[in-house]
Every structure is written in C-alpha cells, then in structure tokens.
C-alpha positions as CSV (number, residue, x, y, z in Angstrom):
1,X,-30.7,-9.8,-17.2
2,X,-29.7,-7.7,-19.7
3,X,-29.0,-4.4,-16.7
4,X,-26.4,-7.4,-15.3
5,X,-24.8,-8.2,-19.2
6,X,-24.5,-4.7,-19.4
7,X,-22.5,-4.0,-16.2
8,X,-20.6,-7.4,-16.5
9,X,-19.4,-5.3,-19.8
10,X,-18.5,-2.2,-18.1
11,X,-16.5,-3.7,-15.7
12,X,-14.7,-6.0,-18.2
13,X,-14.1,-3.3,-20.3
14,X,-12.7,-1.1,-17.6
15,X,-10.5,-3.6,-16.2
16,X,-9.5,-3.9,-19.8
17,X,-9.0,-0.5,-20.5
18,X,-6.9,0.1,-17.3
19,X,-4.6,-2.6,-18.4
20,X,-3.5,-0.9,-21.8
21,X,-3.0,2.1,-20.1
22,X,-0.8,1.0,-17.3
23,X,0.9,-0.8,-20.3
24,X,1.5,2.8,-21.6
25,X,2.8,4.2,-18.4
26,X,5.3,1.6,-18.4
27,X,6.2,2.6,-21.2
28,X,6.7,6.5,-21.0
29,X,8.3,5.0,-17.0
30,X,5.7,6.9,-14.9
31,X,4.0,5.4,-11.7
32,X,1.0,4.3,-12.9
33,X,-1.5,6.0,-10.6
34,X,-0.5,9.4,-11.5
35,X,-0.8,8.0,-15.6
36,X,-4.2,6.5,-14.9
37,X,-5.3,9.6,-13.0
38,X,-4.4,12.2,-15.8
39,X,-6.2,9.8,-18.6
40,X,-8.8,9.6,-16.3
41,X,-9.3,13.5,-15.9
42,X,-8.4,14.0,-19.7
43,X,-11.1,11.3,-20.9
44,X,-13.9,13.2,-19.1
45,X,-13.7,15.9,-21.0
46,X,-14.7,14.1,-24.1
47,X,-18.3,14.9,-24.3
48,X,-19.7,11.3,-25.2
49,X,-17.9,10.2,-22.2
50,X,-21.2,8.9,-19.2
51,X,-20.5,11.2,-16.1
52,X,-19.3,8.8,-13.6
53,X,-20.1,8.7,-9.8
54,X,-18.0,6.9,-7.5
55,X,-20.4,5.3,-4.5
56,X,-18.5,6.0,-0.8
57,X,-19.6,2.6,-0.4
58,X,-18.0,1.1,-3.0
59,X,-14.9,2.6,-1.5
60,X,-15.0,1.4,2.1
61,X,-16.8,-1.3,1.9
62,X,-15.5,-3.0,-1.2
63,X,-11.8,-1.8,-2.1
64,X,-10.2,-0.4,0.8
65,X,-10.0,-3.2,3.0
66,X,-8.3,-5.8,0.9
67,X,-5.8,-2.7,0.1
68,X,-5.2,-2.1,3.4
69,X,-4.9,-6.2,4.1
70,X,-2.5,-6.5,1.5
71,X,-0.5,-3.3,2.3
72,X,-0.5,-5.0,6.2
73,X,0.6,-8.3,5.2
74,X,3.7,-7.2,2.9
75,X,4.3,-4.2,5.8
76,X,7.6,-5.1,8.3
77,X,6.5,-5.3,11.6
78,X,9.8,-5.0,12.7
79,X,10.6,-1.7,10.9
80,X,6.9,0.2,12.2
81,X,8.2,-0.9,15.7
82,X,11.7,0.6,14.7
83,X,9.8,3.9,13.3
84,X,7.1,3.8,16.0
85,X,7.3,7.2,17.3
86,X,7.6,8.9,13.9
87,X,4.7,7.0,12.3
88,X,2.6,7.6,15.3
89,X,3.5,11.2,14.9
90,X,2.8,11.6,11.2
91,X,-0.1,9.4,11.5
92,X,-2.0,11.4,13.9
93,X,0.2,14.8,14.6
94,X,0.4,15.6,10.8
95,X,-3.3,14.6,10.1
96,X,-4.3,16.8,12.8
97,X,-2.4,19.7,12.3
98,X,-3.2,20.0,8.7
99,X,-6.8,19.4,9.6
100,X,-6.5,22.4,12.2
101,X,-5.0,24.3,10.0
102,X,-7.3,23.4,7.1
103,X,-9.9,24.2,8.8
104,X,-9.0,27.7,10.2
105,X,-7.7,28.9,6.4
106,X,-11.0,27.7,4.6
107,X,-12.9,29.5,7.3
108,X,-11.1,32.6,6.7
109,X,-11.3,32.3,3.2
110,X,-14.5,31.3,1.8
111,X,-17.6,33.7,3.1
112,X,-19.6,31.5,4.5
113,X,-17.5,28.4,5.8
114,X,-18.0,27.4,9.1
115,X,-15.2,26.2,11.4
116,X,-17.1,22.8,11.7
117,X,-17.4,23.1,7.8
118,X,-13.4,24.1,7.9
119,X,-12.5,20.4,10.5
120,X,-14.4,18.3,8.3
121,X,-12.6,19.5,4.7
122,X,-9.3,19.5,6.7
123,X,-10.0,16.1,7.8
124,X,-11.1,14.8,4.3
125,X,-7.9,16.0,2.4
126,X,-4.9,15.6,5.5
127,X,-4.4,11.9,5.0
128,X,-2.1,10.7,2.4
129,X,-3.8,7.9,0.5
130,X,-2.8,4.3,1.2
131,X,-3.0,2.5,-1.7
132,X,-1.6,6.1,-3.8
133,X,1.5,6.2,-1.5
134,X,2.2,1.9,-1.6
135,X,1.7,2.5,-5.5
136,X,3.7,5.2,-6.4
137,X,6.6,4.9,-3.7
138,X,7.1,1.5,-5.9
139,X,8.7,3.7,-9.0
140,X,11.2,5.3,-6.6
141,X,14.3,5.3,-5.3
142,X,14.5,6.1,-1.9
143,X,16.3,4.6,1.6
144,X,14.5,1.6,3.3
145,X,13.1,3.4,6.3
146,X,11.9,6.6,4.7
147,X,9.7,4.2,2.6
148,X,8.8,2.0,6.0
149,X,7.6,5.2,7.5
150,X,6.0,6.1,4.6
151,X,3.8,2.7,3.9
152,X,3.6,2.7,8.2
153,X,2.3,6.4,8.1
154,X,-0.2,5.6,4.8
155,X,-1.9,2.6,6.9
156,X,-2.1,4.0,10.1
157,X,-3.4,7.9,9.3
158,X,-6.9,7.3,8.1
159,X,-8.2,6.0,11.0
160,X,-7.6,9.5,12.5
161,X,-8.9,11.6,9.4
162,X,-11.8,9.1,9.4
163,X,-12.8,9.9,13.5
164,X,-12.0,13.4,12.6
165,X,-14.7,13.7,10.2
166,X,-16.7,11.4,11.9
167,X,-16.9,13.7,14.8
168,X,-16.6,17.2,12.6
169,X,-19.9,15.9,10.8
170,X,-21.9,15.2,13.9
171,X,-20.9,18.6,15.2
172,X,-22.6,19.8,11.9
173,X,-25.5,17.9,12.2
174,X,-26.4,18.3,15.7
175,X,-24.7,21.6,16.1
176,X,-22.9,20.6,19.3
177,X,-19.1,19.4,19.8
178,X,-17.0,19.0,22.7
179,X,-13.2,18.4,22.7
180,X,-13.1,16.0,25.4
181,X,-15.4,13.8,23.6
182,X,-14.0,14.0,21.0
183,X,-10.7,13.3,22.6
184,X,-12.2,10.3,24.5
185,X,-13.8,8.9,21.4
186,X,-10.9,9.0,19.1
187,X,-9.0,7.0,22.6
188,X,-11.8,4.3,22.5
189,X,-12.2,4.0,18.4
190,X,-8.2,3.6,18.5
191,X,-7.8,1.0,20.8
192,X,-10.8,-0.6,19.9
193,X,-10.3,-1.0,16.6
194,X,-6.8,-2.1,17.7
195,X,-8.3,-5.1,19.4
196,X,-10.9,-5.9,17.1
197,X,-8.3,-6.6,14.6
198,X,-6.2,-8.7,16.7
199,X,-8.9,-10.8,18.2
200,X,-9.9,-11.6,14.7
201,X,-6.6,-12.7,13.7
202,X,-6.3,-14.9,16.6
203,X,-9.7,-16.6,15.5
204,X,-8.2,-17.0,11.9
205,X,-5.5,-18.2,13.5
206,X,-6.7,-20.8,14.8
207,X,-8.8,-22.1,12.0
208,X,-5.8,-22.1,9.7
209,X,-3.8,-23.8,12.4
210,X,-6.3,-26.6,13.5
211,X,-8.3,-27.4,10.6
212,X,-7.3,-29.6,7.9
213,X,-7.1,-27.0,5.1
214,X,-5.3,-26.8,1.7
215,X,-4.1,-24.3,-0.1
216,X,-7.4,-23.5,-2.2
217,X,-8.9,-23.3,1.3
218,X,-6.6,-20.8,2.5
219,X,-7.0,-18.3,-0.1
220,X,-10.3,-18.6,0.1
221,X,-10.2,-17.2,3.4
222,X,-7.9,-15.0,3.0
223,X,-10.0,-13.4,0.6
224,X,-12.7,-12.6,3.1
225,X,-11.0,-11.9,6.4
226,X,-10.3,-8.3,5.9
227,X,-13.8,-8.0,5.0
228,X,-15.2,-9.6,8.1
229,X,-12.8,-7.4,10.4
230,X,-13.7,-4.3,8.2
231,X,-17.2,-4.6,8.7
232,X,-17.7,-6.0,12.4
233,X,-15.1,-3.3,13.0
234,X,-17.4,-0.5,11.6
235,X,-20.4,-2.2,12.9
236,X,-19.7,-1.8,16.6
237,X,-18.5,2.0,15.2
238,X,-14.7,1.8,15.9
239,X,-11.6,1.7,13.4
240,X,-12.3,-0.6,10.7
241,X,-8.9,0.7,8.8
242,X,-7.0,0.1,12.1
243,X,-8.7,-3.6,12.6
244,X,-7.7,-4.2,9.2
245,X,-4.4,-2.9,9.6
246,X,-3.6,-5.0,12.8
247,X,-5.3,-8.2,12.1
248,X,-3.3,-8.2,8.6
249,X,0.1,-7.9,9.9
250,X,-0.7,-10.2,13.1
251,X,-1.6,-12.9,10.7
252,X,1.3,-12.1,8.3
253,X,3.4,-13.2,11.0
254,X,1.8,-16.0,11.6
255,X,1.5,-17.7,8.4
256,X,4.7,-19.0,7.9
257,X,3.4,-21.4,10.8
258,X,0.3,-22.3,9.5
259,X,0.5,-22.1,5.3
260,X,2.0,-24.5,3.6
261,X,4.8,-23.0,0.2
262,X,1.8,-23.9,-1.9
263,X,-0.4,-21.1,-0.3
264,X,2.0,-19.0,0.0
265,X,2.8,-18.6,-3.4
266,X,-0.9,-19.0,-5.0
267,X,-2.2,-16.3,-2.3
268,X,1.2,-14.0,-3.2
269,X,0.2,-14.3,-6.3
270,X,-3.6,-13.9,-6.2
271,X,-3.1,-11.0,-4.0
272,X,-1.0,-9.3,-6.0
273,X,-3.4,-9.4,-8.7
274,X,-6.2,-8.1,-7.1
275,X,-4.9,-5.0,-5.4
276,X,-3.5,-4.5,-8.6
277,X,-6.5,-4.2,-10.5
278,X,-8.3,-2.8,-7.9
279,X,-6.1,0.3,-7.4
280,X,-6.1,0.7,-11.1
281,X,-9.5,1.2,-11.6
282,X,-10.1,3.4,-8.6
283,X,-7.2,5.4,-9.6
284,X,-8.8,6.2,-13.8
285,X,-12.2,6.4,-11.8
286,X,-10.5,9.3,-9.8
287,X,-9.6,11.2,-12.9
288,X,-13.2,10.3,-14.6
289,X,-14.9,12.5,-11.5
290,X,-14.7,15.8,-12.5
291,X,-18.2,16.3,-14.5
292,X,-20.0,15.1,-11.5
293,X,-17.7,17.1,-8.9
294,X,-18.6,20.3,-10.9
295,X,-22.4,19.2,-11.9
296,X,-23.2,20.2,-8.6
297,X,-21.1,23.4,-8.3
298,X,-23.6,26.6,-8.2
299,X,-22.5,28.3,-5.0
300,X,-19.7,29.8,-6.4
301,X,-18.3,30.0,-10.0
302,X,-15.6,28.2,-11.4
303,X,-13.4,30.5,-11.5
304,X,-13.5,31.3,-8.1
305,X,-13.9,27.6,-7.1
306,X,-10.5,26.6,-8.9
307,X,-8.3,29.6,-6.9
308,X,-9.9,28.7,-3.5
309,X,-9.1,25.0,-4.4
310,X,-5.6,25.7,-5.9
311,X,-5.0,27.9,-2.0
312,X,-6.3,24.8,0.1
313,X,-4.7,22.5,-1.8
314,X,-1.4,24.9,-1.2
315,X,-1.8,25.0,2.8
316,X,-2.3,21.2,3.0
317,X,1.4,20.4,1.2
318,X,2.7,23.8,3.3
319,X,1.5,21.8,6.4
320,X,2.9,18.6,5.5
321,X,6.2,20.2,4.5
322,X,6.4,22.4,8.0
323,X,5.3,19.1,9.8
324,X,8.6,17.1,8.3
325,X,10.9,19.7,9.3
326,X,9.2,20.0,12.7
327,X,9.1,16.6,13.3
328,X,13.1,16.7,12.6
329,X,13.6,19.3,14.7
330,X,11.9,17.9,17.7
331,X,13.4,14.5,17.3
332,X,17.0,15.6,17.3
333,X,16.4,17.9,20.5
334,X,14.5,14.7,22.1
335,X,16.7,12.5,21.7
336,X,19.1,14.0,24.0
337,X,17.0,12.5,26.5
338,X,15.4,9.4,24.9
339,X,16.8,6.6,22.4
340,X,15.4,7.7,18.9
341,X,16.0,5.5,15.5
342,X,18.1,8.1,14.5
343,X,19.2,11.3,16.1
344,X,19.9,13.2,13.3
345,X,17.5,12.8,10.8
346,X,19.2,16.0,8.8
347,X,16.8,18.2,6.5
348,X,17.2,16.1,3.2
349,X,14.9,12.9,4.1
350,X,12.2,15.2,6.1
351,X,11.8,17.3,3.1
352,X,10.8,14.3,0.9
353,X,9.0,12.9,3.6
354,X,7.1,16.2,3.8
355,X,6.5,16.1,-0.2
356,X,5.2,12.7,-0.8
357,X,1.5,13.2,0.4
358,X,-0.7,12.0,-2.3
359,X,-4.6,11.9,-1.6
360,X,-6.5,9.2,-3.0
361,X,-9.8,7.7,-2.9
362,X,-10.0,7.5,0.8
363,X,-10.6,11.5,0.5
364,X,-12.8,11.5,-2.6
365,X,-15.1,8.5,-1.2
366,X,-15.5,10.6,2.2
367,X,-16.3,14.0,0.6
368,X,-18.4,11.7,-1.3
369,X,-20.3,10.1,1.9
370,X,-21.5,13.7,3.3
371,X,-25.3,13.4,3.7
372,X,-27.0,15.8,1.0
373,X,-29.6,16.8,4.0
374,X,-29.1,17.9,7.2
375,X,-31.3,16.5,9.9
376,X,-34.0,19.1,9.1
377,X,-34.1,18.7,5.5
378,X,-32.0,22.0,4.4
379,X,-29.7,21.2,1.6
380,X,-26.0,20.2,3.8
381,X,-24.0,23.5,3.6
382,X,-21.2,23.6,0.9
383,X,-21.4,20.1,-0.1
384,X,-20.3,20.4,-3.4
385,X,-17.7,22.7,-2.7
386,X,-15.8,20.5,-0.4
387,X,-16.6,17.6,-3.2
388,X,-15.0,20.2,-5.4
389,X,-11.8,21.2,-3.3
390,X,-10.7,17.6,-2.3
391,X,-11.2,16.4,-6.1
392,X,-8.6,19.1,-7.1
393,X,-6.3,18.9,-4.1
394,X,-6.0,15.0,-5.2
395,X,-5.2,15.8,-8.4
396,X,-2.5,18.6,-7.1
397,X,-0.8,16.5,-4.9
398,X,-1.4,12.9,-6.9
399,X,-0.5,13.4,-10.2
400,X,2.1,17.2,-9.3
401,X,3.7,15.9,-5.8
402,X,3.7,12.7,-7.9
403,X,5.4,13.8,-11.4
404,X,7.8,16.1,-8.7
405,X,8.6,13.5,-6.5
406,X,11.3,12.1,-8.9
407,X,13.0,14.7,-9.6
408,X,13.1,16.0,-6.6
409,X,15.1,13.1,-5.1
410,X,17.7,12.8,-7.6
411,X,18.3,16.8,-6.7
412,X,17.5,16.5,-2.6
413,X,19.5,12.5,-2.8
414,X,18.0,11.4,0.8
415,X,20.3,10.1,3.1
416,X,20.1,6.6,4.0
417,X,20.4,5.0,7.2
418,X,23.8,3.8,8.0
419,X,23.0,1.2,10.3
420,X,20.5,-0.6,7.6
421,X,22.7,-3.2,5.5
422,X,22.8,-3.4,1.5
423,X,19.9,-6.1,0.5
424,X,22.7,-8.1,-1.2
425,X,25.2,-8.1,2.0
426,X,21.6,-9.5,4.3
427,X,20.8,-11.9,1.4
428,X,24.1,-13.4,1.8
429,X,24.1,-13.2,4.9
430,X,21.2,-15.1,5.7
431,X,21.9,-17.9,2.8
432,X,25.2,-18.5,4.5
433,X,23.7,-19.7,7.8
434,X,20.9,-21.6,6.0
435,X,23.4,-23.3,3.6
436,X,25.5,-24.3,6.4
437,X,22.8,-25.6,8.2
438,X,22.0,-28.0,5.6
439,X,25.1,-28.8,5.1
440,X,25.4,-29.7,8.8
441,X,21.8,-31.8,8.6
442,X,23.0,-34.5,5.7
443,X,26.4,-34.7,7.3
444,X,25.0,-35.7,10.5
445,X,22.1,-37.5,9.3
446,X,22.5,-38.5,5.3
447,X,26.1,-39.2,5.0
448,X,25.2,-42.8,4.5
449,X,22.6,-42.1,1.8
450,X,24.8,-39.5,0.0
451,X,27.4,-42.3,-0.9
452,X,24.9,-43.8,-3.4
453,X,22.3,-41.5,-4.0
454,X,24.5,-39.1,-6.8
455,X,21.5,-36.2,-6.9
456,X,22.2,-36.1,-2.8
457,X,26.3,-36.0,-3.8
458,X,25.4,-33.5,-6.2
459,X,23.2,-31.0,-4.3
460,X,26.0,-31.1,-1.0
461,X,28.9,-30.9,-3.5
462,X,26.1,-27.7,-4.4
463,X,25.6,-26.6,-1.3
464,X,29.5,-26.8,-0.4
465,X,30.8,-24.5,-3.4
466,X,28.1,-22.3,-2.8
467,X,28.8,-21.6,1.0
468,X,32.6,-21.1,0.2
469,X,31.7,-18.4,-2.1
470,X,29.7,-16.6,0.2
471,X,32.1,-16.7,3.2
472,X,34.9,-15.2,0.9
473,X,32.0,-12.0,0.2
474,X,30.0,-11.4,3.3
475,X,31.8,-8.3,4.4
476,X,33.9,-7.4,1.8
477,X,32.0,-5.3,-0.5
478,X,34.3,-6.0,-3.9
479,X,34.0,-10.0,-3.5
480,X,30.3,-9.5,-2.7
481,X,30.3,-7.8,-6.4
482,X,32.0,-10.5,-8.1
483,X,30.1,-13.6,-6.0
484,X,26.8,-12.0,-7.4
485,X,28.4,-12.1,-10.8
486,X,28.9,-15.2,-11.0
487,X,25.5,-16.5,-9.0
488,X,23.5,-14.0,-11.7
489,X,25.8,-15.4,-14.7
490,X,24.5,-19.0,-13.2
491,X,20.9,-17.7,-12.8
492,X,21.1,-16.6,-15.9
493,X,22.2,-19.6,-18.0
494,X,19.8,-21.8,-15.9
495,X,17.1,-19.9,-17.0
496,X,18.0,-20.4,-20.1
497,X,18.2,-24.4,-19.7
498,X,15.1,-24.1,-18.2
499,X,13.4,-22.8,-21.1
500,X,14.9,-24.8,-23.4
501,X,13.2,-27.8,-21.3
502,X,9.9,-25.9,-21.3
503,X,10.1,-25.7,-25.4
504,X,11.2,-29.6,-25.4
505,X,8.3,-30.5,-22.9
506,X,4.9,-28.5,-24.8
507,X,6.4,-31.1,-28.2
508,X,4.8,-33.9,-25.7
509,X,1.7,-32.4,-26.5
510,X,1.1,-33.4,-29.9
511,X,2.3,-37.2,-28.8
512,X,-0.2,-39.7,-27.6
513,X,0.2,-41.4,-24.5
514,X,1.0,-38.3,-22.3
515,X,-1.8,-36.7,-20.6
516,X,-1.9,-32.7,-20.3
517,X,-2.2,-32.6,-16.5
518,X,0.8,-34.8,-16.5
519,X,2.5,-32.2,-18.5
520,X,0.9,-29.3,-16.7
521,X,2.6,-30.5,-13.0
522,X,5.8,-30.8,-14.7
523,X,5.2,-27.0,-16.2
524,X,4.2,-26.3,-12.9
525,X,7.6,-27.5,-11.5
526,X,10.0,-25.8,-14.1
527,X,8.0,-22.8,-13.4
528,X,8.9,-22.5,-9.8
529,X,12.7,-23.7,-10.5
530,X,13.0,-20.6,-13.0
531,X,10.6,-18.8,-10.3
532,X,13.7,-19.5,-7.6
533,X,16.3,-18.3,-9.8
534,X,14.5,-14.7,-10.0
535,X,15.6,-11.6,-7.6
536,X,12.4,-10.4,-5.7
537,X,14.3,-7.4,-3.6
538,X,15.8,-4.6,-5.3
C-alpha cells in the first residue's frame, strides 16, 4: 500500500512538475520538448536527484501507441496520398541509408564494433521521433506540405528502424543474417501490419456504427483501440507502429459517420490532453537519463565516449541532409517521365527537410530494450555504449537541430507550394457553399415557419449578410482582408457578450430555486458558442 502511495506521488508530482515547466517554455517561446529535455538533463546533475531508468516497455507498450493514434487521427490522408512517394522515400530510403551508413562509420571507428553491432546503432538513431517531430514542428513556421511530409515521414519511419533492429539483433544473437530474409521479412511485417491495422478499424467500425453508443462510450473506446491493434499487431510479430498508424487514420475518416458533435469534441479534447502530458513527461524523462546511460559506461572513457558520440551523431544529420538534397535531385530528373507533386522542389525546403530530424524516445526505449546477455550468457557486446551514443545523438539533434531549426527558416524562408490556397481563402470558400446551402434548405422548406418564428428571420437575415460578404472576398485577396476584419471585430465583441452572460449566469448560484446542473448545461452551452467563435487553423 504504501509502495502504490508512493508512486501515485511520483507520478503526480511529475505530471505536476512538467506542467510548470512547459509553463516556462512558453514563456521564454521555445517548443517545449527541447525546454523539458535541457531541464531534464540539467536536473540530473544535481546529486540528490534518484537516477532514473526508463523501461522499453513503458515506451512501446504504454506511450507510443496512443501518440501514434493521435498523430494518425489529426494526420491528412489526403495530403500523405499527395506526398506518397516522398514520405515512402524518407520513411524507408532515409532510415536505411543512414542506418547503412551508421553502421559502416561506427565499425570503422570504434575498435571493436561489429558491422552487425554498426546496423543495429544505425537503426536505433535513423528515425526521427514521432511525437518530437509532431511536437516541435507546432512552434514553427513552415509551408503546409513540408510539415505533411514531415508528420507523414515521423509515423511511417519507425516501422522500418524497428524491423531493422529487429533483424540486426537476431543476426547478433544467432550470428547468422541473410539479405533476402531480411528483405522478405521487412515485405511481410509491412504489409502485414498494414492490414492488421485496417481490419481492426473495420471491426471498430462497425461497433461504433451499429451499436447504440454515446459519447462517454465512444471515448472510452477510443481510449483502448490503439492499444488492442498495438499489441495483437506485435503479437503475431508484425508492425505494431504501422497497425496503429493505419487503423487511426482509417477510422479518422470514418467518424464523422459514426460520432455524434458531442464525441467529437469530448474525445478532441480528451485526446489532446493525454498526448499532451504524455509527451511531456517522456520528453524531462529523456533529459533525466544521463546518470544511468553513463553508470554503465566502462568500456571506454568518457572522454572518448563523448567524441565518438559527438562524430555518430554528426554522420546521422550529414545523412539526413545528403538524403534531402538527393531526394530533390532525383525527383526533378523523374518527373520528366512521371507526375510528381511538385517538379521542382528547389534546394530551400529539402534543406529544412534534411535538418529537422529530432530522435526521441522511440531510439532511447530501443537502445534500452537490447538484452544484457547474449544467448550464451556473455555480457551483450557494447551495450552501454550504444545506450550511450543514442542518448547524446537525441540530445544533439532534439534540443540543437531543435533551438536551430528556427532560425534557420527565417534565414533559408522555405518556399511554399503555389498550388496550396491561403487557409483563410479555403475557409471562405468552404463557408460560402455551406451558407448557401442553408440558405437554400429554409427557403425551400421553412419559408412558412420563418414568417413567425423571428429567431428563424433572424439567423437567414444572418446567414444572408454573411454569404454576401464572402462572395464580394473569395478571390480577391484585399476584400478577403477586410471581410475577416470585420468577422474577427464580430468574433470579438461576441466574445465579449458572451462573457458578460457567463458573469450574469454564476450570480444564479447564490439564488435558491436554480439547481447547478441546470446552470452547468447552460455554461456548457455558452462555452461552445464562444468555442465557435475561436480560430482553430493558423
């Protein structure tokens, strides 16, 4: 009883702790992974400090999987379609060829270090993290598809680092390998996990589409499917990430069909919650590592440890950087022959592409998952030191890529893609056809009713002004300007009537005869009007 008090303490106080800080790096405007991750690694140098371990399990079984669930279900399906060819390449062509290369540079460099040694470092520290790219792209500034291929790349890449390593550490413990198995298997864990995914959606589907749910119900669920499709994934030893990945965005499409606005917005806001925390506290824990990444540290000494980290650390943002320019390269001589998303991708946007790669957990929680035996009970070779060298290539390319990466596009300023439209002109867009529609629906249909029902007369005579507006702004870009003016200035003044009713309604709290869930739906209710008159896209 008292073991459970004390880690119900830990935890509270951590999620606490967490909070204040990310309160901080709002403050000073940094992203706050890269904050969390430097107090992390500056608080575990305070002596008093409890060395803390991070369990692999923990990891995969426990945080990535609603990360990657909620990272699938806010992820455009139409724009990974769109960026399809790039994200496959940078999701297994850039993992790969930093793991090659990796794993050829380590070998050369440390005496010692096996080229099966070499694949499985390479494969721990190719992929850029997940929840460390969705996190810290969020404090930028950059064009719409280099942050689609970004978030598409981050989701999709682990499930080749993880078959990598799965495959590199078999070789080690059984001392044989063969590329065409390995080739085959990577095929079958691929599609596999592919399918898994999907099939589980369809299942989920269904339940949410047949059976009489609510809204409590559905979030409930939703809190446990990427869980179930993680793990029966893994079980059967294919993709988990990948059955995550495609199961999420599967039923993201689908829900609009089968949730009602009242799950919507409780899960959107649930969900948002928890990945929040969650990546907060795996991001301080990152930091907190490094006394019991260098307890263990006795092949070599520090000293040398740090400059062979510093150099592997160097070749994996080299081979990301080479990769984006590549990449460009190649796409502008193919599409010559095939229909790319854009022929010219120019050498601005590939370089930034080719800078943000920030490791996260993912790498630490693999390093982390290496046996400490090998099958005939010898100590597993260089263990620490690869513990080691992904803990400080994280921290290289997390919190420096990271402190960089703003800078660097205010110098580099990334081209955008000239076919996407400004958010404003697509909002408008859209609300025009909408408004118009229901204009057209209580002309045909309530014309009758709108004669003596004035909140009807009221919300067409709404609906009216508001569609004239638009259609004078759509595609002229000044009138655009001064429509938003006004439709922020009315925002704006409505949010202030709204709160004026929220200050009259909590007085009906101190009168008898009106009951507090009464009061609490009407809360409710001015809470979602002031809700709608908020701008969600930037």
């Amino acid at each position: 009883m008292e073991n459970t008090h004390s880690v119900l303490v830990l935890c509270l106080g951590l999620v606490f702790s967490v909070s204040l800080l990310v309160l901080v790096a709002n403050k000073l405007k940094i992203a706050y992974p890269i904050f969390l991750t430097m107090a992390g690694l500056i608080i575990s140098f305070i002596p008093a400090v409890p060395k803390i371990h991070i369990d692999s399990n923990l990891v995969f079984l426990v945080i990535l999987p609603p990360i990657l669930y909620d990272a699938a279900q806010n992820m455009s399906l139409k724009a990974l379609w769109k960026w399809r060819r790039i994200i496959s390449v940078m999701a297994i062509g850039f993992v790969l060829f930093t793991a090659i290369a990796v794993a050829y540079v380590s070998h050369w460099l440390i005496p010692g270090f096996t080229l099966e040694q070499g694949f499985l470092l390479g494969a721990i520290i190719s992929p850029p993290d997940a929840a460390a790219a969705t996190a810290v792209l969020q404090y930028t500034k950059l064009p719409k598809g280099m942050v689609s291929i970004l978030e598409g790349e981050s989701l999709l890449n682990d499930a080749t680092s993880l078959t990598v390593f799965r495959f590199a550490l078999a070789a080690i413990l059984t001392n044989q390998f063969t590329w065409h198995e390995a080739a085959g298997g990577f095929a079958l864990v691929t599609v596999s996990g592919i399918v898994i995914g999907l099939l589980f959606g369809l299942v989920f589907y269904a339940i949410y589409k047949w059976l009489p749910t609510t809204a409590n119900l559905d979030i409930a669920i939703s809190l446990v499917i990427p869980y179930i499709i993680y793990i029966a994934a893994e079980s059967v030893h294919s993709s988990g990430v990948l059955a995550v990945v495609s199961g999420g965005l599967f039923i993201a499409y689908q829900n609009h069909f089968v949730f009602s606005h009242s799950s919507r917005l409780r899960a959107g806001a649930l969900w948002s919650s928890i990945v929040f925390i969650l990546n907060a506290v795996v991001f301080f824990l990152i930091g907190l590592q490094l006394p019991d990444v260098t307890a263990g540290l006795s092949s070599v000494s520090m000293r040398t440890a740090i400059i062979i980290a510093l150099a592997i650390a160097f070749v994996v943002i080299t081979a990301r950087l080479i990769s984006g320019i590549a990449s460009a390269m190649f796409t502008k001589f193919i599409s010559r022959y095939i229909t790319v998303a854009q022929n010219n991708p120019g050498w601005r946007n590939p370089l930034i592409i080719g800078w943000v790669g920030m490791r996260g957990v993912v790498s630490l929680a693999s390093a982390l998952s290496i046996p400490l035996l090998l099958d005939n009970g010898k100590a597993f070779p260089n263990r620490n030191l690869i513990l080691f060298i992904t803990f400080v290539t994280i921290i290289i390319t997390l919190v420096g890529q990271g402190l960089v990466l703003p800078w660097m596009i205010r110098k580099i300023k990334p081209d955008g893609n000239i076919d996407d439209k400004p958010n404003d002109q697509q909002i408008a867009e859209i609300e025009l056809q909408l408004m118009r529609t229901a204009i057209m629906e209580m002309e045909n249909r309530y014309a009758g009713k709108m004669n003596h029902n004035p909140l009807l007369q009221h919300k067409y005579e709404f609906l009216k002004h508001k569609t004239v507006l638009l259609e004078c702004s759509v595609l002229d870009d000044g009138k655009r300007r001064e429509a938003n003016q006004l439709v922020n200035e009315y925002k704006r003044i409505m949010t202030s009537v709204t709160e004026k009713e929220r200050s009259k309604l909590h007085r009906f709290r101190k009168k008898d005869g009106y009951d507090d869930d009464v009061i609490r739906y009407i809360e409710n209710r001015l809470d979602l009007e002031e809700e709608n008159m908020q701008d969600d896209i930037e």
